[in-house]
C-alpha positions as CSV (number, residue, x, y, z in Angstrom):
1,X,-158.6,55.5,14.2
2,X,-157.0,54.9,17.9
3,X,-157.6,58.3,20.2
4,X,-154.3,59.3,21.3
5,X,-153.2,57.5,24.1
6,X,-155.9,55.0,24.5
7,X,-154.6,52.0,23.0
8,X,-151.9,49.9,25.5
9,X,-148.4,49.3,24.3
10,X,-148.1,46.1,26.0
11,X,-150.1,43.4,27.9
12,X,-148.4,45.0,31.5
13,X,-149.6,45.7,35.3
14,X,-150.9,49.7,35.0
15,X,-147.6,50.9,36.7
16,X,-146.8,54.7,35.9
17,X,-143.3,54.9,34.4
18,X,-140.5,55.9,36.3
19,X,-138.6,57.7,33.9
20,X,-139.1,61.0,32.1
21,X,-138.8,61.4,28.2
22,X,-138.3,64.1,25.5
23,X,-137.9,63.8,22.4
24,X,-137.5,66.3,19.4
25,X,-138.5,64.6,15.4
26,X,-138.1,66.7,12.5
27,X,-140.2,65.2,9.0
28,X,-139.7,65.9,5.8
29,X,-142.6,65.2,3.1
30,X,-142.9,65.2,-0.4
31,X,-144.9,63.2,-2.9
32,X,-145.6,63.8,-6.7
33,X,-147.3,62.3,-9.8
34,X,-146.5,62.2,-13.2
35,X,-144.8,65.3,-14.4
36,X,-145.8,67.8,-11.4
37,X,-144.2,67.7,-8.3
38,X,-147.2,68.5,-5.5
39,X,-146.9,68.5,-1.9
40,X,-143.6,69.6,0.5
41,X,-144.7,69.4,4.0
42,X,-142.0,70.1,6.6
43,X,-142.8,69.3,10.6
44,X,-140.7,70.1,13.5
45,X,-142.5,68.1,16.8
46,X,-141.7,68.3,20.3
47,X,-142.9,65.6,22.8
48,X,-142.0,65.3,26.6
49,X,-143.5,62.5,29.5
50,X,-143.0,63.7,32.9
51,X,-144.2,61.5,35.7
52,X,-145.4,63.6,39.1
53,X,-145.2,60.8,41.2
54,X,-145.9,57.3,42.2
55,X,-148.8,57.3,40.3
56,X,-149.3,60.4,38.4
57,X,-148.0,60.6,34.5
58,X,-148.1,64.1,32.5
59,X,-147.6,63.9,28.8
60,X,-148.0,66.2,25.6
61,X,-146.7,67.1,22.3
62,X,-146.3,70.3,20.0
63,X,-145.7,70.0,16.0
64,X,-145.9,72.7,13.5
65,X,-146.3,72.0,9.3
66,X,-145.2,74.0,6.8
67,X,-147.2,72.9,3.4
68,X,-146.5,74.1,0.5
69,X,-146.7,73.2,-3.2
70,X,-149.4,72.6,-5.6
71,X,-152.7,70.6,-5.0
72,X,-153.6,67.3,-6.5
73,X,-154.2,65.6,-10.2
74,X,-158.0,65.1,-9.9
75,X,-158.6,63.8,-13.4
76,X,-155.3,65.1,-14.2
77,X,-156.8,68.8,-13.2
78,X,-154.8,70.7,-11.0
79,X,-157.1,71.8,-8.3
80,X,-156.4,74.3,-4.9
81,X,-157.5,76.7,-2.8
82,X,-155.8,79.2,-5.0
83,X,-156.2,77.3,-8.1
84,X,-152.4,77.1,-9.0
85,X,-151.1,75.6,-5.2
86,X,-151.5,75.7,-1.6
87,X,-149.4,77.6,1.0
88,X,-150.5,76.7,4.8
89,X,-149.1,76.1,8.5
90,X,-150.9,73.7,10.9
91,X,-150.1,74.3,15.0
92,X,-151.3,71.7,17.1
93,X,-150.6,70.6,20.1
94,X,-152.0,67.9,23.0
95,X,-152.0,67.2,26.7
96,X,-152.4,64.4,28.9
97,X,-152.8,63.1,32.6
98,X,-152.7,59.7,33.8
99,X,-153.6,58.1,36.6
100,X,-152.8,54.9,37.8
101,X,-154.4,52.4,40.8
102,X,-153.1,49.2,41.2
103,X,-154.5,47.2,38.3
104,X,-156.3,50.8,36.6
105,X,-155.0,53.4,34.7
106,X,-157.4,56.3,33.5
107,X,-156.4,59.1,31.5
108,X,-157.1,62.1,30.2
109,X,-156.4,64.4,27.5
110,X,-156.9,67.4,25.2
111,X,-155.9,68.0,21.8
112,X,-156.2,71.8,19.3
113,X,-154.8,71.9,16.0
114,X,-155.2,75.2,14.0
115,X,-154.9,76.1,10.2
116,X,-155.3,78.8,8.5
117,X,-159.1,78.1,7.4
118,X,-159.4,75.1,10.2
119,X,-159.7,74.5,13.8
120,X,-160.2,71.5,15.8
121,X,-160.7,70.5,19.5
122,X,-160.7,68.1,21.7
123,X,-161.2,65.7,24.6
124,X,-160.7,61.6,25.0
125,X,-160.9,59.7,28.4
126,X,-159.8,55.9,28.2
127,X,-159.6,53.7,31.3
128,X,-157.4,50.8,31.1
129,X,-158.0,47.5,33.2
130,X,-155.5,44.9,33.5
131,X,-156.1,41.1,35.2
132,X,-154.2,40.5,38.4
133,X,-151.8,38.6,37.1
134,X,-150.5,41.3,34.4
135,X,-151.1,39.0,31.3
136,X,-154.6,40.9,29.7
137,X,-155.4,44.4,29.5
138,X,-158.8,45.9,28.6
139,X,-159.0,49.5,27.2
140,X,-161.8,51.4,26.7
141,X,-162.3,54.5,25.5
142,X,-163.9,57.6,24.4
143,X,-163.3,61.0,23.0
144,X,-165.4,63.7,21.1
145,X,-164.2,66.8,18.6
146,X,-165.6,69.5,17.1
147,X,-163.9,71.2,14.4
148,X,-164.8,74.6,12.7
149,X,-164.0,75.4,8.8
150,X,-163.5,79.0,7.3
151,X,-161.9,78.2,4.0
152,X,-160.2,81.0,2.4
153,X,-161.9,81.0,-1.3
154,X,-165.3,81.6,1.4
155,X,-167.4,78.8,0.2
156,X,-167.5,77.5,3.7
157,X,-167.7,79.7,6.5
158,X,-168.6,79.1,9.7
159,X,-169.1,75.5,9.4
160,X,-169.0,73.1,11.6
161,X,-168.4,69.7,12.2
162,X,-168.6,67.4,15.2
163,X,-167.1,63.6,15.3
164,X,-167.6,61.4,18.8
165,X,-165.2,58.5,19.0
166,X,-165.6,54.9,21.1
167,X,-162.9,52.3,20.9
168,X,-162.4,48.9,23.3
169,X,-159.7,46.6,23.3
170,X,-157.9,43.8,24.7
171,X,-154.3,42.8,25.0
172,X,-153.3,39.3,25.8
173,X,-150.0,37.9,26.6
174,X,-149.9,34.3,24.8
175,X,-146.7,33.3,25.9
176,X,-143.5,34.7,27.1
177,X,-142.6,35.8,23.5
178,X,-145.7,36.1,22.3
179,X,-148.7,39.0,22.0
180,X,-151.6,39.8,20.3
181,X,-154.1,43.2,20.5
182,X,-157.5,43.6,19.0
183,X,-159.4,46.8,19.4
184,X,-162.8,48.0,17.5
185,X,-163.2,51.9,17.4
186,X,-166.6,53.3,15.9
187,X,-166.9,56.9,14.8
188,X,-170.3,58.9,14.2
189,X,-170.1,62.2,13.1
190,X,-172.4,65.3,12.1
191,X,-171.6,68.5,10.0
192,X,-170.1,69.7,6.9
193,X,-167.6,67.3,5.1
194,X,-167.6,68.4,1.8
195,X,-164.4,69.4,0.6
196,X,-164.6,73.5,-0.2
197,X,-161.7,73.6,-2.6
198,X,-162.9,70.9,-4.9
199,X,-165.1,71.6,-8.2
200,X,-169.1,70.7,-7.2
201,X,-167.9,68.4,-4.3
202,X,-170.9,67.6,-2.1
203,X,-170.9,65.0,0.2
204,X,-173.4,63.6,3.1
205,X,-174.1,65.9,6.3
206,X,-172.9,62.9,8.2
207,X,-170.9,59.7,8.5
208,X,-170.0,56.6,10.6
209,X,-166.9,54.9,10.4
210,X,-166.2,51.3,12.2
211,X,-162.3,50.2,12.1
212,X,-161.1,47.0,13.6
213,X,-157.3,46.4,14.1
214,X,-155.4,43.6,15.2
215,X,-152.1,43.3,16.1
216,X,-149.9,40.6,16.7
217,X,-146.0,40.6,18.3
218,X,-143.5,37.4,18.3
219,X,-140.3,37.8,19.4
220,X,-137.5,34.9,17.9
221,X,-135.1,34.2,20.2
222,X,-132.0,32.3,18.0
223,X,-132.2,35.3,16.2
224,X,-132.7,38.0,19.1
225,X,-135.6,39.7,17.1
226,X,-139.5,40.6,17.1
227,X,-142.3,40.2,14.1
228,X,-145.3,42.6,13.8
229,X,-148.0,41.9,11.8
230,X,-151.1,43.9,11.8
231,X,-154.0,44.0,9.9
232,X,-156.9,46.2,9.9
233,X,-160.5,46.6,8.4
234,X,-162.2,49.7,8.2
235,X,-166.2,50.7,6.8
236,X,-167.4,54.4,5.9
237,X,-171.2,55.1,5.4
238,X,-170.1,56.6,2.7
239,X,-169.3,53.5,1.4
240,X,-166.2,53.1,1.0
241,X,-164.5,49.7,2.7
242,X,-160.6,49.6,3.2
243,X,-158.3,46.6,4.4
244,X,-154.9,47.2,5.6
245,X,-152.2,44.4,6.1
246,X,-148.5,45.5,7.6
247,X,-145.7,43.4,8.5
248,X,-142.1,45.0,10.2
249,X,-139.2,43.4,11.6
250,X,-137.3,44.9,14.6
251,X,-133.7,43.5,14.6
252,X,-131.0,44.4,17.5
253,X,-128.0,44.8,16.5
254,X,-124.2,45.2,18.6
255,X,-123.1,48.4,19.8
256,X,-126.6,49.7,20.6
257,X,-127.9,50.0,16.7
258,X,-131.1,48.5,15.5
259,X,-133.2,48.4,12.4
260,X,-136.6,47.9,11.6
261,X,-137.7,47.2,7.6
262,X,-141.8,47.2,7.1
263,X,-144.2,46.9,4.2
264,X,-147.7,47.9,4.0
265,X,-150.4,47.4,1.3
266,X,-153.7,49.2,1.4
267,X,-156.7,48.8,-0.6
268,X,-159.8,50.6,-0.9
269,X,-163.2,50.4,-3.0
270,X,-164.8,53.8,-3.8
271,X,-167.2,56.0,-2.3
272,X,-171.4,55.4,-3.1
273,X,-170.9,59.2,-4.5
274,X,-167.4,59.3,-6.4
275,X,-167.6,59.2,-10.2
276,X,-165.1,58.4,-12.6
277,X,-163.9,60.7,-15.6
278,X,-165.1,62.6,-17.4
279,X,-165.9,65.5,-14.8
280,X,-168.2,66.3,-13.8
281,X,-170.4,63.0,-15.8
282,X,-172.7,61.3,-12.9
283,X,-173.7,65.0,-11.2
284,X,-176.9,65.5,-10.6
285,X,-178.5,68.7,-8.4
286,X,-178.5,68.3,-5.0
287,X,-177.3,65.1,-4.8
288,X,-173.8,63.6,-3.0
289,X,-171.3,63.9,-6.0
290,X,-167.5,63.9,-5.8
291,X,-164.6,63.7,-7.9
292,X,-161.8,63.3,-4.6
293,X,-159.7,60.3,-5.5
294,X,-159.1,60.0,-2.1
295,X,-162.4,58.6,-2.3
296,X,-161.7,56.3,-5.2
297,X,-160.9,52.9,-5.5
298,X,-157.2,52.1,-5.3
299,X,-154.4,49.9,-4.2
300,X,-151.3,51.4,-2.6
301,X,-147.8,50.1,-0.8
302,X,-145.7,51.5,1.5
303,X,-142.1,49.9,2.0
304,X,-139.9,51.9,4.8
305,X,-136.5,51.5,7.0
306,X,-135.9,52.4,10.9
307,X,-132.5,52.8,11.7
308,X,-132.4,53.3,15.6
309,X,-128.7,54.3,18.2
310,X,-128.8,53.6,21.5
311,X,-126.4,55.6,23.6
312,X,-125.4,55.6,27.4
313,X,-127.0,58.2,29.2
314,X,-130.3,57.5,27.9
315,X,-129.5,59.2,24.6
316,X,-131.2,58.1,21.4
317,X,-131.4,58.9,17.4
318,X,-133.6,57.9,15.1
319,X,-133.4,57.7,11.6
320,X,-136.6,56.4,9.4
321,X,-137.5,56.6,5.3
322,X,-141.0,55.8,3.6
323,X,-141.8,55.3,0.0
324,X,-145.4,55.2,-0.8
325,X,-146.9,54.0,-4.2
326,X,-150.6,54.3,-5.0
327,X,-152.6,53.3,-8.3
328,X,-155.9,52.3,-9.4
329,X,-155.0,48.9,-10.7
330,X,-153.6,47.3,-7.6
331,X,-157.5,47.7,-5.8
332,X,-157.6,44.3,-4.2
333,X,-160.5,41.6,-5.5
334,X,-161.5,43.7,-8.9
335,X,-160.6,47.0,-10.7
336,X,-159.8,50.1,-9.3
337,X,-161.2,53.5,-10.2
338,X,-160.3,54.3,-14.1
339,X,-158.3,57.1,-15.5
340,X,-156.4,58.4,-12.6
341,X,-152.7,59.3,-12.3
342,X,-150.6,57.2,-10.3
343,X,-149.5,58.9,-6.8
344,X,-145.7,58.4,-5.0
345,X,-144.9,59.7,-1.8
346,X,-141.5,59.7,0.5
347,X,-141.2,60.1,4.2
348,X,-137.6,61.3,6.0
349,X,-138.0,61.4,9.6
350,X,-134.9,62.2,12.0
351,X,-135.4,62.6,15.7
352,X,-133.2,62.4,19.3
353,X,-134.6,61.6,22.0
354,X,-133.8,61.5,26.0
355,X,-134.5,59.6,29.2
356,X,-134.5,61.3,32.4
């Protein structure tokens, strides 16, 4: 939900850095469900920061997906754009500019990302606003997209879609070791967000989404080593309300190495519109019907492993594995959407990266 760039990393005077920064990540993707592999997504990315002087930052990024594979179990249907898989490429890149005063920074940024039946654009401004003596940071923020669809079975052509985005924030410094963040980002959008590949999938010409996230750092000194908890809430009008807890520990090690281990567990209750099995029972002529179990109700953990080198010269590699689980019957407070294939999921992500 954060617009790129816009939320701080830390509770710090708005000083532009004074070092430069590329840094290359290769991902791998793959997830599956019972007896049918789905989904291989491969991404090259390319990001560089590049400050132009005193107080002038340039940043941006490039990445590239390769997807390829078969679509998901929808009521243990295989579903697609083809109807037996989906073969597709996504380019996107972004840009940004930062300015920083003595306690302001203000930024601003671009974004495009292209598919083969998709394009989306662009533009955030956030303004960050630190106290004098460095310990709070306000951040506000807004952005706005507009996104066009031209799927290939030509269901939807021409369509469009157009999302603004408003977040504020505040970091505080509780102590020396100590930090928490809270930001609240609200979403209205207008347009076409059905989904053109699915069986009778109509959904509302518009949406609202409000997401509030919280973040809190500790660093333990005996043991030379930082918590991170997080949690965040999150409400669609389409009526659909998701909570999101996450806790990682960032250990140092000698000779430069450190790791970071993290869980996550996510939990969702279903969209006013989404029906259970049997397809298509609940569909009714011209009304807001879906079988998408992304819009279902669900419960889902992710457990990972960041494996991080230091070297002189402002060399660095990076080395980090996901395993996501989802299923119906680990919704949080009451039971999740019936009759659905569990979903699994793996993340490998490699990357160097280099100060200059």
């Amino acid at each position: 939900m954060a617009l790129p760039g816009i939320l701080p990393a830390a509770a710090l005077a708005q000083l532009a850095p004074d070092e430069g920064l590329i840094a290359l990540k290769y991902l791998d993707y793959r997830d599956w469900q019972p007896g049918a592999d789905r989904m291989r997504v491969r991404t090259p990315s390319l990001y560089a920061r590049k400050p132009l002087s005193d107080s002038l930052q340039a940043e941006g990024s490039i990445v590239y997906d390769s997807i390829s594979g078969a679509s998901p179990l929808y009521h243990n249907t295989l579903s697609g754009a083809s109807g037996l898989g989906v073969t597709d490429y996504r380019t996107a890149g972004d840009a940004k500019l930062t300015k920083y005063f003595n306690h302001v920074a203000v930024g601003v940024g671009a974004a495009v990302s292209s598919e083969r039946d998709y394009l989306s654009r662009a533009l955030s401004l956030d303004v960050r606003v630190s106290s004098d003596d460095g310990n709070r940071t306000f951040a506000f923020g807004v952005g706005g997209a507009s996104d066009r669809i031209n799927s290939t079975n030509g269901v939807a052509e021409g369509k469009e879609r157009h999302t603004l985005d408003l977040l504020v924030g505040i970091t505080q410094a509780l102590s020396p070791d100590a930090i928490v963040q809270s930001t609240i980002t609200y979403s209205p959008g207008h347009g076409y967000y059905s989904d053109p590949y699915k069986e009778i999938d109509v959904r509302p010409d518009h949406r609202r989404i409000l997401a509030w996230l919280t973040r809190y750092n500790q660093h333990l000194f005996w043991l030379d080593a930082t918590v991170n908890l997080s949690y965040r809430y999150l409400h669609d009008s389409f009526g659909s309300s998701s909570h999101t807890a996450e806790f990682a520990w960032n250990q140092p090690l000698p000779d430069g190495w450190s790791v970071v281990p993290n869980l996550r567990y996510y939990t969702q209750s279903a969209a006013d519109f989404y029906f259970d099995p049997p397809f298509p029972h609940g569909f009714v002529l011209r009304q807001p019907y879906s079988a998408d179990t992304r819009l279902s109700a669900f419960g889902a953990l992710t457990s990972g492993l960041s494996i991080v080198k230091r070297l002189p010269d402002g060399w660095s590699f990076d080395f980090k594995l996901d395993f996501y689980r989802q299923r119906s019957d680990w919704h949080f407070g009451e039971n999740g959407s019936p009759g659905l294939e569990s979903f699994s999921a793996r993340w490998i992500q490699t990357g160097v990266s280099k100060t200059f």
